[in-house]
C-alpha positions in Angstrom: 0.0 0.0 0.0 2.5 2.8 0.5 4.2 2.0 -2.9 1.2 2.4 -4.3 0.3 5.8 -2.7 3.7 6.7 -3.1 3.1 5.9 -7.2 -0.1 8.1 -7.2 1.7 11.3 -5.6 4.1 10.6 -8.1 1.8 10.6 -11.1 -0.2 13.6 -9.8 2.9 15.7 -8.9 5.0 14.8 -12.1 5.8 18.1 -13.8 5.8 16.3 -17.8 2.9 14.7 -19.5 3.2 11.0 -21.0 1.6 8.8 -23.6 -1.8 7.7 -23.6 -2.8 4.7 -25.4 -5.4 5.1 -28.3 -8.4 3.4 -27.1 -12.6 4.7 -26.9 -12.6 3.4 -23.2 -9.8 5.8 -21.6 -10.6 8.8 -23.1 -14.0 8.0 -22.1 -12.4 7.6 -18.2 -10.2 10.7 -18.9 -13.3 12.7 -19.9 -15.4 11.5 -16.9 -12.1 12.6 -14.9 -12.0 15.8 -15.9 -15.7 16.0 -15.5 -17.4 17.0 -19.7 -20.6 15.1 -18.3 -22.7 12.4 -20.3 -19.7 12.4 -22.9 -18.1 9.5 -24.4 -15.9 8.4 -27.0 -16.7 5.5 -29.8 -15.1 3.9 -33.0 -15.8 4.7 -35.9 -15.2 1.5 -37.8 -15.8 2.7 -41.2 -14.9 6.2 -42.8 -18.2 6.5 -45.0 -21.8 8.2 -44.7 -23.1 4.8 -42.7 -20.3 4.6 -40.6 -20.5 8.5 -39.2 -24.5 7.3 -39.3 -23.8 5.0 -36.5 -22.6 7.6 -34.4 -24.8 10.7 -35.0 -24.9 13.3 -33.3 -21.4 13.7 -32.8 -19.9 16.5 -31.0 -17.1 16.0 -33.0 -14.6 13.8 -34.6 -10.9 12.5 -34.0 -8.5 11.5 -36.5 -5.8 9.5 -35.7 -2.6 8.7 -38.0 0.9 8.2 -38.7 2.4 11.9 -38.3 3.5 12.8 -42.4 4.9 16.2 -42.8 4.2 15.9 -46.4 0.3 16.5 -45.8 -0.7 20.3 -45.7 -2.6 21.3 -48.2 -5.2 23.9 -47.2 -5.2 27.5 -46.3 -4.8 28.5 -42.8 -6.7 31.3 -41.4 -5.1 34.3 -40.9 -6.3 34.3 -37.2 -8.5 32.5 -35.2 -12.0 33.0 -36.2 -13.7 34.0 -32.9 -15.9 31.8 -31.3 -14.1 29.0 -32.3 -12.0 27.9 -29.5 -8.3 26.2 -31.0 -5.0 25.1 -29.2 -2.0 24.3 -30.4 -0.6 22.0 -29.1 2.9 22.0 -27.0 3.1 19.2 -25.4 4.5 15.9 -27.6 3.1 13.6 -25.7 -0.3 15.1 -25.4 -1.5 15.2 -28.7 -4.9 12.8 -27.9 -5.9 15.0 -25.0 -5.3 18.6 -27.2 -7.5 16.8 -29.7 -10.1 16.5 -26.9 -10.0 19.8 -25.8 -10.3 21.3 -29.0 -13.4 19.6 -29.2 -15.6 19.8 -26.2 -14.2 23.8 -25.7 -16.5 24.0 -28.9 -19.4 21.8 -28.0 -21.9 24.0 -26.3 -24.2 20.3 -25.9 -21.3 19.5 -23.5 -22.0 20.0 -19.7 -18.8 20.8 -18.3 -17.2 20.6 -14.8 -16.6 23.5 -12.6 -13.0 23.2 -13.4 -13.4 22.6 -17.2 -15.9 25.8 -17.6 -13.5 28.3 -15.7 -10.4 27.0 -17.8 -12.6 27.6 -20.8 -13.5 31.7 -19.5 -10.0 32.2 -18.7 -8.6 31.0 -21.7 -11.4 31.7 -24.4 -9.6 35.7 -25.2 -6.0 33.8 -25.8 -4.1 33.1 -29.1 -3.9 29.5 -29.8 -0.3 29.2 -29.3 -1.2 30.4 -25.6 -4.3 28.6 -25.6 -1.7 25.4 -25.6 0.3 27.1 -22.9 -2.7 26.8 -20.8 -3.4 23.5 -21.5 0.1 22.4 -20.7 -0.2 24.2 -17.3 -3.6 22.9 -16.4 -2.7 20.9 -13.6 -6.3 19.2 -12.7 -6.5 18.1 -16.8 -2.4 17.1 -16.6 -3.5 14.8 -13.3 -6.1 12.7 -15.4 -3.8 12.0 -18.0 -0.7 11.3 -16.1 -3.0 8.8 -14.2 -3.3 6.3 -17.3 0.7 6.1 -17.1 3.7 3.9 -16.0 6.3 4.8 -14.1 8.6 3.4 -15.8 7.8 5.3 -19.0 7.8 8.3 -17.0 11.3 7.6 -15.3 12.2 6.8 -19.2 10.7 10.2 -20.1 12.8 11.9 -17.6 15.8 10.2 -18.7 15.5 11.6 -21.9 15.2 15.2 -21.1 18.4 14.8 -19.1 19.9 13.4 -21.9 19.4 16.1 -24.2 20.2 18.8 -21.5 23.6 17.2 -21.3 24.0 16.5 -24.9 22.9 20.4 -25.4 25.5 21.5 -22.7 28.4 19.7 -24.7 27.0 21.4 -28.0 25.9 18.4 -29.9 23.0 16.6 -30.4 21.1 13.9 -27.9 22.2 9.8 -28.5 18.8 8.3 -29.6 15.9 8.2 -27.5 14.2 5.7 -25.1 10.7 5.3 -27.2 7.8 3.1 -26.5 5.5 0.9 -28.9 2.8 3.2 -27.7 1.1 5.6 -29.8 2.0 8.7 -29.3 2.1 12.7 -30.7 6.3 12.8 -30.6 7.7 15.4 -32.9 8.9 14.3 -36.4 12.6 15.3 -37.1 12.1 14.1 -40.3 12.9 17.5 -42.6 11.6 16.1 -45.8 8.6 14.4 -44.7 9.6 10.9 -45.4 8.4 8.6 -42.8 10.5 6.2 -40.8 8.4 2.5 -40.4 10.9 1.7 -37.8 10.5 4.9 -35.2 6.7 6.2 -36.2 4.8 9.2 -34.3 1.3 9.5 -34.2 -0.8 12.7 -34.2 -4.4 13.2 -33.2 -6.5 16.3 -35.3 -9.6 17.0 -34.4 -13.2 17.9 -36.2 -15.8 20.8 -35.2 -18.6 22.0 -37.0 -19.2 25.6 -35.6 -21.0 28.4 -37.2 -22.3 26.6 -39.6 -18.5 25.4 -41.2 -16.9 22.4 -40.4 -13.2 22.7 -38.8 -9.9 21.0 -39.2 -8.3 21.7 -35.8 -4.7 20.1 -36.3 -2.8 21.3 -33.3 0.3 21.2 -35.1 -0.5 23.8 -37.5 -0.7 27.8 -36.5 -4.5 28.2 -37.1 -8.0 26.1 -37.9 -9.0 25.2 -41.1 -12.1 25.9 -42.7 -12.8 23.5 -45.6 -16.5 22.8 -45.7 -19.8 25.2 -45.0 -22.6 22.8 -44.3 -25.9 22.9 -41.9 -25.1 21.0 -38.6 -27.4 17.8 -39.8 -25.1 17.2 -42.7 -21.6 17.6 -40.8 -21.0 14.5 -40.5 -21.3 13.2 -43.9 -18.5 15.9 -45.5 -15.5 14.3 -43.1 -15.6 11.1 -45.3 -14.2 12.6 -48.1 -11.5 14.5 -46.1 -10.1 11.9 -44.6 -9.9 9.7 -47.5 -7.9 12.3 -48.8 -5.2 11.9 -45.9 -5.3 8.0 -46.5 -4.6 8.4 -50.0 -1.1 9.5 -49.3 0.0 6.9 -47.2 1.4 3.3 -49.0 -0.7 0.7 -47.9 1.8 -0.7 -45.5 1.2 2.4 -43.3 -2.8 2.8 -43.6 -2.6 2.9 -39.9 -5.3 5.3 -38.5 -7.8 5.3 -35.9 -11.5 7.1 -36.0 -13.2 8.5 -32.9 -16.2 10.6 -32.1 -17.4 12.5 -29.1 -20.7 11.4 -28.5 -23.7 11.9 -25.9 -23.3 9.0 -23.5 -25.9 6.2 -24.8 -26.7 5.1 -20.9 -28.7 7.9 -19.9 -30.4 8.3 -23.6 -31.6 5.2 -23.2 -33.0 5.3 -19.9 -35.0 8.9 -21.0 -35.8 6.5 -23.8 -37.5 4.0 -21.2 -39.3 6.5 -19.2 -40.8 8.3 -22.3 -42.2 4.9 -23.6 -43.5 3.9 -20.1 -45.1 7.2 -20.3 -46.9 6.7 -23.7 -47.9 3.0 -22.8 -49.6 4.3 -19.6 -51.5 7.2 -21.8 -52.3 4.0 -24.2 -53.3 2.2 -21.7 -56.2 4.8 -20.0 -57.2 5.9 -23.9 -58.4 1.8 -24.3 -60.2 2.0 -20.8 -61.9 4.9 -22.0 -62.5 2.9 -25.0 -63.4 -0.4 -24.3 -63.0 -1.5 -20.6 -62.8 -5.1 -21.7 -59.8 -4.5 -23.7 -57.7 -6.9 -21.8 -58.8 -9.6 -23.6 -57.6 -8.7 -26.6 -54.2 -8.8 -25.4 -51.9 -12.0 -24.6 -50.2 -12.2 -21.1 -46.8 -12.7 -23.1 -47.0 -9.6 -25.0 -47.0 -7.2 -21.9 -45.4 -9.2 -19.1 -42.7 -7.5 -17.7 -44.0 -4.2 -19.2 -44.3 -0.8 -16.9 -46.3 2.2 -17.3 -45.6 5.3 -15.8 -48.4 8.5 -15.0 -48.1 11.2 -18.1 -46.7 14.0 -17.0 -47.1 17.6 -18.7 -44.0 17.4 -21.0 -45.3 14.2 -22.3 -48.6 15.1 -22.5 -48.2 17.5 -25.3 -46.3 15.2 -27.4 -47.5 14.3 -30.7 -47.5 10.8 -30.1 -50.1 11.2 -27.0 -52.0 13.3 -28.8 -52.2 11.2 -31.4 -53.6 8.9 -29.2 -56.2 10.8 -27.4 -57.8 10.7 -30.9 -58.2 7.0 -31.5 -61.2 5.4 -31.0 -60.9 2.2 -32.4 -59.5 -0.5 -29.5 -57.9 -2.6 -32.3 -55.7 0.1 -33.4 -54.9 0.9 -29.8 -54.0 -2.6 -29.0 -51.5 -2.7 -31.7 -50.2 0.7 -30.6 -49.9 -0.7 -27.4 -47.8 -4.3 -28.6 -45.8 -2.0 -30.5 -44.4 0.1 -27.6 -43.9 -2.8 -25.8 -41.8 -4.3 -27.9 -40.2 -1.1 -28.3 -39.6 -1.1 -24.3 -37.9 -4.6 -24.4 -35.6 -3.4 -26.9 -34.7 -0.1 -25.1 -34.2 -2.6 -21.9 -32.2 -4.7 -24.1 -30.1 -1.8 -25.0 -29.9 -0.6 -21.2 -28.8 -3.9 -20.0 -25.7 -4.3 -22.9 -25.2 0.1 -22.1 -24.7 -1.4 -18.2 -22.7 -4.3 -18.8 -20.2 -2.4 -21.1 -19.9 0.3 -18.6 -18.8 -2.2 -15.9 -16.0 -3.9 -18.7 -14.8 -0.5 -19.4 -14.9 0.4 -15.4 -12.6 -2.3 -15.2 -10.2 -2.1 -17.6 -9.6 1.6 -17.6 -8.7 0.9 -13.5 -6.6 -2.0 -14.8 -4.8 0.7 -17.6 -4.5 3.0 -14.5 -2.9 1.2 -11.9 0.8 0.4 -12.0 1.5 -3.5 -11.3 5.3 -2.7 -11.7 5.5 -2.2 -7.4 3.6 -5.7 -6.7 5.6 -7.5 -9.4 9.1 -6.0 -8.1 8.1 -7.2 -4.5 7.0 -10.5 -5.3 10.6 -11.0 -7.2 11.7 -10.3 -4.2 10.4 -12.2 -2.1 10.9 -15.6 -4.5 14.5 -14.7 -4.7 14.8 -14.3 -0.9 12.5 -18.0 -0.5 14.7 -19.4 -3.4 18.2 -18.5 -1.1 16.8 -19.6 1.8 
């Protein structure tokens, strides 16, 4: 136990930031951490119109790729439209979580932490290459992403930068560094944009649609880039072709990339969902009494077993679907209104009961991610070396 808490000071007081692996279920964890509420982050296993289907709305995208110098092909703005929030990024190893920010600074259907909406006042006047600054200096964002990260790496990470002081102090360049098989946003060296297969750098760019334009925020690059003007609806459907654009100049030996989007959780969805069908099954329900008070026995046991109702409430009560049926009077249409929603509620309890039992895999192996085995394993060494002497 006190090499543990020792390992958690450690992360939260380390003054650097470290890689983060590419995968939905920590930046998920890292966005609960930092508190953007009822946010979380999903594959996108296709780049094509029904792939972005599957996760509409979409506060926005991430694109993740082998770093390539060679791509830059669109004008920069001048400055920094305002409203639209955009950070470069300063950190190498942060690249992921600039992404991030560049996108929920920008989604107004985000609910935000205390923490997170008094970052984004103080920083909202600031040029993007101080808007980076700021992120690099946020200590309560820095915290929740060191927390995903060994200590080892860390200690390697650390070895490195005194490395290349003392390499800088005899006027020469640093020996080679430590890397790790992680992806990560290190910079490129590489002058001429070739890529080397055998030392490869990832970089994260995130997608916006605000005032009406989609947005290209590479952190990496001075400024955002405009390069499509579309209604909200139809975001979405103009990244395809963008991307495909990136993928073409890659060989297919390094079509490495990675799609996520920034989503509305689908737990609590689900369980509105729920209580809006119970809702209209109960106004179903006291429109066939009204109509037929024997209606009953028009309906098998099987189809509604299991089903609840709940009272209409005045939000509900206005809805088009409960007016529409206030104005039935024929108890065979009702009926099959009323089988319909209830196999509509089985499926939404379906979907709550997969939503639930994801929630709890992921709970599990983001705290698996996070904690550090590298004190346990060191101590049981230990102790069979000391059993094997004795």
């Amino acid at each position: 136990a006190p090499a543990v808490n020792e390992l958690h000071n450690f992360k939260r007081t380390w003054p650097n930031w470290c890689t983060v692996e590419s995968e939905p279920v920590i930046w998920t964890q890292l966005l609960r951490d930092v508190g953007a509420r009822n946010t979380e982050v999903v594959e996108v296993y296709t780049i094509d119109e029904e792939g972005f289907a599957v996760v509409t709305p979409a506060h926005g995208i991430i694109f993740c790729m082998v770093f390539n110098t060679k791509y830059d092909p669109s004008e920069q703005e001048v400055v920094c439209p305002e409203g639209l929030w955009f950070a470069n990024q300063v950190e190498d190893n942060a690249c992921g979580t600039y992404a991030i920010m560049n996108i929920i600074m920008n989604s107004p259907d985000v609910e935000l932490s205390t923490e997170l909406t008094n970052f984004k006042e103080y920083s909202k006047a600031l040029t993007p290459p101080h808007k980076g600054l700021a992120v690099a200096s946020f200590e309560f964002l820095k915290s929740a992403h060191n927390s995903f990260g060994r200590r080892t790496e860390m200690d390697d990470l650390d070895l490195n930068q005194a490395d290349a002081y003392k390499a800088s102090r005899r006027g020469r360049s640093k020996s080679e560094k430590r890397k790790k098989g992680k992806k990560n946003a290190d910079e490129d060296d590489d002058e001429d944009g070739e890529i080397d297969e055998d030392n490869m750098a990832y970089h994260y760019i995130a997608y916006v649609h605000v005032d009406g334009a989609i947005w290209e925020l590479d952190g990496l690059k001075r400024q955002p880039v405009k390069f499509e003007t579309c209604e909200h609806k139809d975001w979405l459907k103009a990244i395809g072709p963008r991307l495909h654009e990136r993928i073409a100049l890659y060989p297919k030996t390094l079509e490495r990339f990675t799609c996520l989007a920034l989503v509305p959780e689908r737990l609590p969805i689900y369980r509105k969902e729920l209580v809006f069908n119970a809702k209209i099954l109960g106004a179903i329900e006291a429109r066939l009494q009204e109509v037929n008070p024997e209606w009953h026995s028009f309906v098998t046991k099987d189809s509604h077993e299991g089903i609840y109702t709940e009272a209409l409430t005045e939000s509900v009560e206005e809805s088009a679907e409960v007016l529409k049926i206030k104005s039935l009077t024929s108890s065979e249409t009702l009926v099959e209104y009323y089988s319909r929603f209830c196999i509509e509620q089985r499926d939404i309890k379906h979907k709550i009961s997969e939503a639930e039992k994801e929630a709890y895999e992921n709970s599990v192996t983001t705290e698996r991610t996070r904690h550090d085995y590298e004190p346990f394993i060191r101590e049981m060494s230990r102790i069979l070396a000391r059993n094997k002497q004795a």
